[in-house]
C-alpha positions in Angstrom: 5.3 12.5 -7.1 2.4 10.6 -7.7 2.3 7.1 -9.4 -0.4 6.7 -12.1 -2.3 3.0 -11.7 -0.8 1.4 -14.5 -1.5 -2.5 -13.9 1.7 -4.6 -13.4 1.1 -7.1 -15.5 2.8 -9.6 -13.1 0.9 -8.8 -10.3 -3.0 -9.8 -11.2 -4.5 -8.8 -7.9 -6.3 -5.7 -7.1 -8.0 -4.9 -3.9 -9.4 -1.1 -2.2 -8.1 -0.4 0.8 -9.2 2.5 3.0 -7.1 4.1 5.2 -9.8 3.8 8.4 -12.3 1.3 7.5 -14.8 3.4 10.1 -15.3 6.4 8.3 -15.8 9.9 10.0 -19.2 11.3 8.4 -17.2 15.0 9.2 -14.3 13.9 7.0 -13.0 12.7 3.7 -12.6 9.0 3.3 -9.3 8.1 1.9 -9.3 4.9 0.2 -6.0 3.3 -2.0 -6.7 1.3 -4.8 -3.4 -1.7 -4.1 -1.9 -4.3 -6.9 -0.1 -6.6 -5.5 -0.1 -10.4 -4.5 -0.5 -12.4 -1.5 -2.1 -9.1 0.4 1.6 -7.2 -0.4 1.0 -4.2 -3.1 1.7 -0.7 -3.9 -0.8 1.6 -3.7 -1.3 4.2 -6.9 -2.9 7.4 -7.8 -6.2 7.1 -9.7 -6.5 6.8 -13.4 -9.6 7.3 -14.8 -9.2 5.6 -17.6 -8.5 2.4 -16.0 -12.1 2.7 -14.2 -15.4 1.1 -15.5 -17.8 1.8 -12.7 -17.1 3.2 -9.0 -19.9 4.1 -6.8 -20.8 3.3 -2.9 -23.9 2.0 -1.8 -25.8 1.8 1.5 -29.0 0.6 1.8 -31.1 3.2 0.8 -29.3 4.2 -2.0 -26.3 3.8 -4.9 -23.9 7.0 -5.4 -21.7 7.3 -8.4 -18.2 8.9 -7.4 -16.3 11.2 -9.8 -12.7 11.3 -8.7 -9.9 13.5 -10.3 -6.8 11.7 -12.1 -4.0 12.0 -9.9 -5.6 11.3 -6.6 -3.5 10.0 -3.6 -4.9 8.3 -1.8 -6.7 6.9 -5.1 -9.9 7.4 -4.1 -11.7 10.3 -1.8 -15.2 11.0 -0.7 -17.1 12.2 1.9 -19.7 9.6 3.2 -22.6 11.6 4.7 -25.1 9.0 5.3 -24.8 6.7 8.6 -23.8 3.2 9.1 -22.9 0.1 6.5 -21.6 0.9 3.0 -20.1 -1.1 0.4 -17.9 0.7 -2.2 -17.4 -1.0 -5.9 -14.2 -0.2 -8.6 -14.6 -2.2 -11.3 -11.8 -2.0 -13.9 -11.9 -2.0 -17.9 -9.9 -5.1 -19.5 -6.4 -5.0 -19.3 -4.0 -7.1 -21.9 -1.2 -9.2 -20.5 1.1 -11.8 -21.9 2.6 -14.3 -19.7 6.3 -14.8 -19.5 6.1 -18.3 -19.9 3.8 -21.2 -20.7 4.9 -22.5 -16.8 4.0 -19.3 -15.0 0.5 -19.7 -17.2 0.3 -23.1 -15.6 1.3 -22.1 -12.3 -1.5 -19.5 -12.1 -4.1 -22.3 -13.0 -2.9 -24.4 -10.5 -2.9 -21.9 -7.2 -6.1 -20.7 -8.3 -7.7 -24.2 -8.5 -8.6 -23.9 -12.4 -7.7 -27.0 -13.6 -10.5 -28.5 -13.8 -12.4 -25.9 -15.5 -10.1 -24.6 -18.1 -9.8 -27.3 -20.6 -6.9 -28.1 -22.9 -4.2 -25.4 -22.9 -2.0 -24.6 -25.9 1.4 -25.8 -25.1 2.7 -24.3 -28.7 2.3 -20.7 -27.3 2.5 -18.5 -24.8 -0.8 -17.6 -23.9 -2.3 -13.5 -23.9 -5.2 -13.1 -21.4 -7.6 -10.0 -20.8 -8.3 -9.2 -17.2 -10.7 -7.5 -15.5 -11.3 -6.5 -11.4 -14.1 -6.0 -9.2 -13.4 -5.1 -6.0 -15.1 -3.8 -2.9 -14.3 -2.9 0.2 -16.8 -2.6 3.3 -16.8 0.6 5.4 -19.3 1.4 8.7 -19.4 4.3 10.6 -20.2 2.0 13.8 -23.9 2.6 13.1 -25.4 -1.0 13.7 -27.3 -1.5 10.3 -26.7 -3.8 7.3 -28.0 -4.7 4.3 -27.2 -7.6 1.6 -26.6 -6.3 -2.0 -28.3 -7.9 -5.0 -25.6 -9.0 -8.1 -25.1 -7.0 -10.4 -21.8 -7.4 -11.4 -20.1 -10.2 -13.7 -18.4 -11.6 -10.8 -18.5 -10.8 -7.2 -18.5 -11.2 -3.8 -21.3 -10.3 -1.5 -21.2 -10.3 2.1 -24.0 -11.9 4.0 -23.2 -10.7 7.5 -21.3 -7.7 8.8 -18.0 -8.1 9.8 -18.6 -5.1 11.9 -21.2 -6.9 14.4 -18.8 -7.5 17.6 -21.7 -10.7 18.5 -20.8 -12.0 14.7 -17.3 -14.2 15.1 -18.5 -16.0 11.7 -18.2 -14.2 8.4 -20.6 -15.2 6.1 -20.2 -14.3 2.1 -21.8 -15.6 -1.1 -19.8 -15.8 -4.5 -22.1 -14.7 -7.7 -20.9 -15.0 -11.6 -23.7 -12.7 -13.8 -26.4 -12.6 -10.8 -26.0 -16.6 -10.4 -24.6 -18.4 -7.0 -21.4 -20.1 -7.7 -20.5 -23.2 -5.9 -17.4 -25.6 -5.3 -15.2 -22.5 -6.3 -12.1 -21.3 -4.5 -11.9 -18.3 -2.9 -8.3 -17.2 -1.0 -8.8 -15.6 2.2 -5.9 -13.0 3.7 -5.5 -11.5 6.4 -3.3 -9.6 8.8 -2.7 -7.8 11.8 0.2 -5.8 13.0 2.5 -8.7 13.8 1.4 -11.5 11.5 0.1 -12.4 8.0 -2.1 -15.4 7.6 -3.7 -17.4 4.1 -6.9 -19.9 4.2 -8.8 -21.5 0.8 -12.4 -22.2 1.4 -14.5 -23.5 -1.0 -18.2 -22.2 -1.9 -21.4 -24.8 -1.2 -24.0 -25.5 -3.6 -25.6 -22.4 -2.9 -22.3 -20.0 -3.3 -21.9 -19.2 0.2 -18.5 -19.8 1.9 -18.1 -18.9 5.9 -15.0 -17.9 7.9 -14.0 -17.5 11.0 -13.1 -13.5 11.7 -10.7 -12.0 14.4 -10.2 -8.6 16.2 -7.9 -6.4 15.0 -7.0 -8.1 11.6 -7.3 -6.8 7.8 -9.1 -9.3 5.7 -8.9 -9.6 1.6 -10.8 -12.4 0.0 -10.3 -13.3 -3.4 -11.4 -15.5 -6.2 -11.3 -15.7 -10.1 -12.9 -17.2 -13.1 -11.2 -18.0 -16.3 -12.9 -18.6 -19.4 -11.2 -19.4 -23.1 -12.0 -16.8 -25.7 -14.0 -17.9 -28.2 -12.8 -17.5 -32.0 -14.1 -14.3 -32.5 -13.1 -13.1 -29.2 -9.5 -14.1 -30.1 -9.9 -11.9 -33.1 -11.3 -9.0 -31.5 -9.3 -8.6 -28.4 -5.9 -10.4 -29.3 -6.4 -12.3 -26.1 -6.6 -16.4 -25.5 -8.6 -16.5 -22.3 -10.5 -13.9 -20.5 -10.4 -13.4 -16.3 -12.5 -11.8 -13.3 -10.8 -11.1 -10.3 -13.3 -10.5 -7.5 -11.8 -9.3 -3.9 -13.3 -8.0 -0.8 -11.8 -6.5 2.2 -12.4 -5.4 5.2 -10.8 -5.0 9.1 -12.8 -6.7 12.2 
């Protein structure tokens, strides 16, 4: 039986997942669409009306994928062309109200918000509309690479390939509407078959953050903004503040 991807509204993280990060140009690439937190979630059949905008991109060009409701693993395509691809999901808003004023404030605090969210409401519990935009990066060993422009609200671009066995240093660049953003949290987690691991790192004045990358592990970064809707907003969407949740993955 197949689970359709309806959000948990306790669990804000979303993150693609293939199921071999080196795809087989001969064979369908299998890709899960997880929520979860901390790098632990379920994966669920796709939904399409949870889906804003999915396509893959290599250097040469940007593909649109069509996917049937129901999928398992989420997402499926065959990837003809060679070498480094980046694919994109971004999601539509989704409504949630917290369970408490607390867990609201707990949220903030991990994610390092304090400082840019203002006052807060302690009379009610707050609503929020959320949004993802995730990509994951696939290669087919080919050694090419390419750095995409913005284009998305929020995101994460990667500056280097993970994939380049010379490249122990992982270099990415954070982006809100096609502009660098800097001093801004981004979680990195990874794993490998033994262990799980967690790092912050905080973007420069240019929006670029770099890590340190190891053989054999999964990797999912993952930052958000959070914005307070304005008094129209609050009208229109029955919502108090408004979030992007970018994430990245990939396996060295």
């Amino acid at each position: 039986m197949t689970t359709f991807l309806k959000f948990n509204v306790h669990a804000h993280e979303l993150w693609l997942e293939p199921i071999n990060f080196r795809f087989n140009n001969k064979e369908i690439s299998k890709i899960h669409i997880k929520v979860g937190q901390n790098f632990n979630g379920s994966p669920f059949g796709y939904y399409d009306p949870n889906k804003k905008d999915l396509y893959l991109e290599n250097k040469n060009k940007v593909m649109n994928l069509s996917q049937r409701d129901g999928n398992f693993p989420a997402i499926q395509t065959l990837i003809l062309d060679k070498g480094f691809h980046v694919l994109t999901y971004e999601t539509n808003y989704e409504l949630l109200k917290y369970e408490s004023l607390e867990k609201f404030k707990d949220f903030i605090k991990e994610q390092d918000l304090l400082s840019s969210t203002g006052d807060i409401d302690i009379n009610k519990i707050p609503t929020e509309n959320y949004r993802r935009l995730a990509k994951t990066l696939m290669t087919d060993g080919y050694k090419d690479f390419f750095i995409q422009k913005p284009k998305l609200d929020f995101e994460i671009i990667a500056l280097t390939s993970p994939y380049n066995l010379q490249e122990e240093l992982f270099e990415f660049q954070l982006f809100e509407k096609g502009s660098p953003l800097k001093n801004w949290q981004i979680i990195i987690f990874s794993r490998d078959e033994e262990n799980s691991y967690k790092e912050i790192v905080k973007t420069n004045l240019n929006g670029v953050g770099r890590i340190k990358i190891f053989d054999n592990r999964t990797y999912l970064l993952s930052a958000v903004k959070l914005d307070k809707a304005n008094y129209l907003e609050k009208i229109k969407y029955k919502s108090d503040w408004f979030s992007l949740w970018a994430s990245l993955t990939f396996k060295k």
